[in-house]
N, C-alpha and C positions, 0 to 999 in steps of 0.2 A: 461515463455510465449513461444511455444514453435515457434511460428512466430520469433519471435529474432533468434531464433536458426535457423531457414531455410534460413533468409534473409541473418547471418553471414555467415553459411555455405556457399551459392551460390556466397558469395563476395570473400571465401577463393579460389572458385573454379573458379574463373574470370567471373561468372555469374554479370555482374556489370551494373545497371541502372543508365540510364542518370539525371533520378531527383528521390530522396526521398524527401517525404514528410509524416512530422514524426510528429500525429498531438493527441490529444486528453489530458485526466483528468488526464495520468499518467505520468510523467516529469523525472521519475528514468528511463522508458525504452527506453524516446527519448534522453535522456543524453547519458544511455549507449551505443546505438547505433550509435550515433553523432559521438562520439568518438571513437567510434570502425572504423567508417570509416576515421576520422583525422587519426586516428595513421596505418591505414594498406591498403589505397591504392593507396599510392606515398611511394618510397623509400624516404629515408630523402635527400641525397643530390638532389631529384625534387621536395623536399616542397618549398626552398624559391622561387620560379619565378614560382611555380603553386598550389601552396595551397593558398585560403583567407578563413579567418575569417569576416564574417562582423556581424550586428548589428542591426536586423528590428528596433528599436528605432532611429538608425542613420542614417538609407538609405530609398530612394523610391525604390518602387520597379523596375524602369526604369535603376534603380544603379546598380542590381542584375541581371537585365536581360543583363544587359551591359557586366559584367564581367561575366556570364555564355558563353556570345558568345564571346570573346578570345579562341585562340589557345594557346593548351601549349608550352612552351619553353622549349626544349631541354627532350621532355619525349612524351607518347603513351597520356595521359592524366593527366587536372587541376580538382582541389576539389574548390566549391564554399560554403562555409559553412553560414547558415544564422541563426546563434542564436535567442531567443527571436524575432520569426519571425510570432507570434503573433500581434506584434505591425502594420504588413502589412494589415492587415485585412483589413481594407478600401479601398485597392488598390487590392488587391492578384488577381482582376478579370484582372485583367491588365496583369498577367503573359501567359493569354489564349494563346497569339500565340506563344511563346516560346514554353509553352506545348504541340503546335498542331505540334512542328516542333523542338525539342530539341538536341542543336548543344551537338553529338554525342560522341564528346571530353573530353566533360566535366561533373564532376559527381555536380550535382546542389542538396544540401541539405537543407531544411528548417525543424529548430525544433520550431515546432508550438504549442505551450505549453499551455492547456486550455483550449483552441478552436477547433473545430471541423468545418469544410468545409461543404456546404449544399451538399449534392450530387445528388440535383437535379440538377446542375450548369455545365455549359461546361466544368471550368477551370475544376471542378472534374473528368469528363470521363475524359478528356484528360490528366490529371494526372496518371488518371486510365490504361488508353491505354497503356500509349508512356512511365510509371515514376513508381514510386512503391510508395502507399501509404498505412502507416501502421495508421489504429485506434488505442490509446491503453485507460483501461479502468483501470478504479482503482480497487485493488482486494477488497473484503469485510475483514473485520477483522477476522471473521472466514479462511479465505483461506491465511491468515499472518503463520500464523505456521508453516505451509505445504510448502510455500516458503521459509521460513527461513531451514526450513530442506533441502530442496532441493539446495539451494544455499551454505550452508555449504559442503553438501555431494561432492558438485563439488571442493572444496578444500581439501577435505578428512577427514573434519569434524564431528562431531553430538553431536549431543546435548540436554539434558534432556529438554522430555517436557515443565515440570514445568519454566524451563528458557525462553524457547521460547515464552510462555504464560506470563510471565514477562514482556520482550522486547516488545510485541502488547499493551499489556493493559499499558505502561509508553508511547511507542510510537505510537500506532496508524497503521493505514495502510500505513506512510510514509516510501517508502523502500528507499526512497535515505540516512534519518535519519538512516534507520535501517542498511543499509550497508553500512555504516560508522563504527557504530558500532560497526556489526558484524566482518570490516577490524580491529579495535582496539583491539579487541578480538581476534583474529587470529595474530594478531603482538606479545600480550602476553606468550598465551597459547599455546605448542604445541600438532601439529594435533594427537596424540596420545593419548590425555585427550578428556573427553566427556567436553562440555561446560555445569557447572552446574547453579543452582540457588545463588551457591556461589562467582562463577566468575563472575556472574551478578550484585550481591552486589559490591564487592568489586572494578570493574573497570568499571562501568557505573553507581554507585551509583541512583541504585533500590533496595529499602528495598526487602529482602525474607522473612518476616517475618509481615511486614506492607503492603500491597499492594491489590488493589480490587483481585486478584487471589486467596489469601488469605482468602480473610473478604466470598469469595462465596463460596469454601471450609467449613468455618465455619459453615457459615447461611444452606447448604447442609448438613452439621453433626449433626445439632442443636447443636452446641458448646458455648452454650451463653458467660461464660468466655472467648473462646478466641477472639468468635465476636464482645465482647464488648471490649476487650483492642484496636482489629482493630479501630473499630466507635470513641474510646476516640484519639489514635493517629490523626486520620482525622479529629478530630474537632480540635486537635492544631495547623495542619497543612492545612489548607481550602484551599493555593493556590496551594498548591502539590497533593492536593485532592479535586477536587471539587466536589459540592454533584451532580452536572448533570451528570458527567461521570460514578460516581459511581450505579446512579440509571439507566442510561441507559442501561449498561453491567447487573445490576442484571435482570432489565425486559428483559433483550434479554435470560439471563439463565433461569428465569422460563417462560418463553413463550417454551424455547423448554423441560423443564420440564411437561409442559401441554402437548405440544405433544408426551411426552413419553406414560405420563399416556393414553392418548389418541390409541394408538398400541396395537392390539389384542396379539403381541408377542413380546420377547424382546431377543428370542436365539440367534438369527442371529444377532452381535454386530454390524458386516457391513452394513447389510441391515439397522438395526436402527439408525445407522449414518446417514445413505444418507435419511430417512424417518423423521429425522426431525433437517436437514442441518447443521450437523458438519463436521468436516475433519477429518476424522480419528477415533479412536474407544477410545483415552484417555481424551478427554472431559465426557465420558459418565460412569465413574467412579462420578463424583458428581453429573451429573444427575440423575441418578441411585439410589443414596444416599438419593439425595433430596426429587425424585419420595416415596422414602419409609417412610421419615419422613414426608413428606407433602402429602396430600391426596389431590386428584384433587379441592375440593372445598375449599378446604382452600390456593393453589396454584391459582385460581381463583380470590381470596379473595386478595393477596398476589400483583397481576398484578394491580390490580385497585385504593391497597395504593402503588403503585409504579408511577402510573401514578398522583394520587392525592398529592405527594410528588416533583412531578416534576412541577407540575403545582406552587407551592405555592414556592418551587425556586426559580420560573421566576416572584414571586411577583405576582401570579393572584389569585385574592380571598383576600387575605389577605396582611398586612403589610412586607416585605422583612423580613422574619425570618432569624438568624442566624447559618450559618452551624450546630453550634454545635446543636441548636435546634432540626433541620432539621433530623438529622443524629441517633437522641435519637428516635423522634417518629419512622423513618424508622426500629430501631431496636426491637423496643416494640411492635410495628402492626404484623412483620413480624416472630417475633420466640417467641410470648405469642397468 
């Protein structure tokens, strides 16, 4: 995000605002940056008598605006840090005249996790005016790869697709999950190994071998043996695999299968990324595949027992089928 980056930069260069307010869906970049200001702008012997920590759960807001207006002791400037400062919502309009008027000493930070500020609202402009407020948004699953690439590359990293592709589809768009992880990995391996599919097995125990990145590989080859040893693993395993997540990711792969088919050309690997919203041009080895073993109307065909599969999941229509059930029709509709 390359906003974290400007904001860190202008803090190294003593560009420093009197209040952040660090608010929105994604909790990895108001963490990282919480902390990036706890740890770098007070030398440590000015933490204990001008750094706090406090606790939206355990203060009003009239507690925060108290300890924003002290003077620092024995330093240029005090850090007021307000964690889980979500739980202020009710009050937060109450911060207005602080914000109309923010004692200049002090760096006043709220990590507002979840929530998002109307900004149609005073407290906002004057947030806006006088304080720095960062949105942040959750990336999509598709833009997880690309991040993981990136964030390795800044330790001197890389790492085989297929791994990265692992990592999203066990974890999701959680990057605080995934950089963890990723830290766990980097303590093992060093930065002179590419990180494979195998260091994934083996130190975050994600099958390479069992896993939906796999089973859609497969169903894209028309591999019926190996899609079906996938689908039999998953039915013995149902809470390591559920069948929602796995039909979600397949309808999001032939949905942009139809928009392949759908493209008068397919030279340009770049432009056909961005024409029908992957990251990068190594997703479009199985769409490609897919696109050839499957003809538009039967990829058509294909979306609508995806969606009919998800439906009876969720128990609609019929009696609560069981995984294994579930997993057998999805594989018979979709490669017979």
């Amino acid at each position: 995000m390359n906003e974290i980056k400007n904001i860190v930069s202008d803090i190294k260069k003593g560009n420093i605002h009197p209040i952040y307010f660090l608010m929105g869906e994604e909790s990895y970049y108001i963490d990282s940056l919480t902390k990036f200001i706890e740890n770098n702008i007070l030398q440590e012997e000015e933490k204990g008598f001008n750094q706090m920590v406090l606790y939206g759960k355990d203060v009003e807001i009239e507690e925060v605006i108290s300890q924003a207006k002290r003077y620092p002791m024995m330093a240029e400037r005090q850090v007021v840090i307000v964690r889980e400062a979500q739980h202020l919502v009710r009050s937060i309009d109450k911060l207005l005249p602080y914000a109309e008027n923010p004692q200049p000493s002090t760096v006043l930070v709220f990590a507002y996790k979840g929530k998002t500020l109307d900004k149609r609202k005073k407290v906002y402009k004057m947030l806006q005016k006088n304080g720095l407020i960062l949105d942040t948004k959750k990336l999509y699953d598709n833009q997880v790869p690309d991040w993981i690439r990136r964030v390795l590359k800044g330790s001197g990293y890389t790492i085989d697709p297929k791994a990265s592709e692992m990592l999203v589809e066990f974890l999701g768009n959680d990057l605080g999950r995934i950089s963890n992880e990723l830290d766990k990995l980097k303590g093992i391996i060093p930065n002179t190994q590419v990180i494979t599919p195998e260091h994934i097995e083996a130190n975050i125990g994600i099958s390479k071998d069992f896993n939906n990145f796999e089973l859609k590989s497969a169903i894209a080859e028309r591999d019926v043996m190996k899609a079906g040893k996938i689908i039999k693993y998953f039915s013995q395993n149902p809470g390591e695999h559920p069948v929602l997540l796995t039909v979600a990711l397949l309808h999001n792969f032939f949905s942009q299968v139809l928009a392949y088919h759908g493209l008068p050309s397919h030279h340009d690997k770049q432009a056909v990324a961005r024409a029908i919203g992957v990251r990068g041009t190594y997703p479009l080895k199985d769409i490609g595949m897919a696109a050839r073993n499957y003809p538009m109307k039967k990829v058509s065909s294909i979306i609508n027992v995806l969606r009919d599969i998800d439906a009876k999941s969720k128990g609609m229509g019929v009696y609560q089928l069981p995984p294994g059930d579930l997993y057998k029709e999805l594989m018979v509709k979709i490669m017979y």
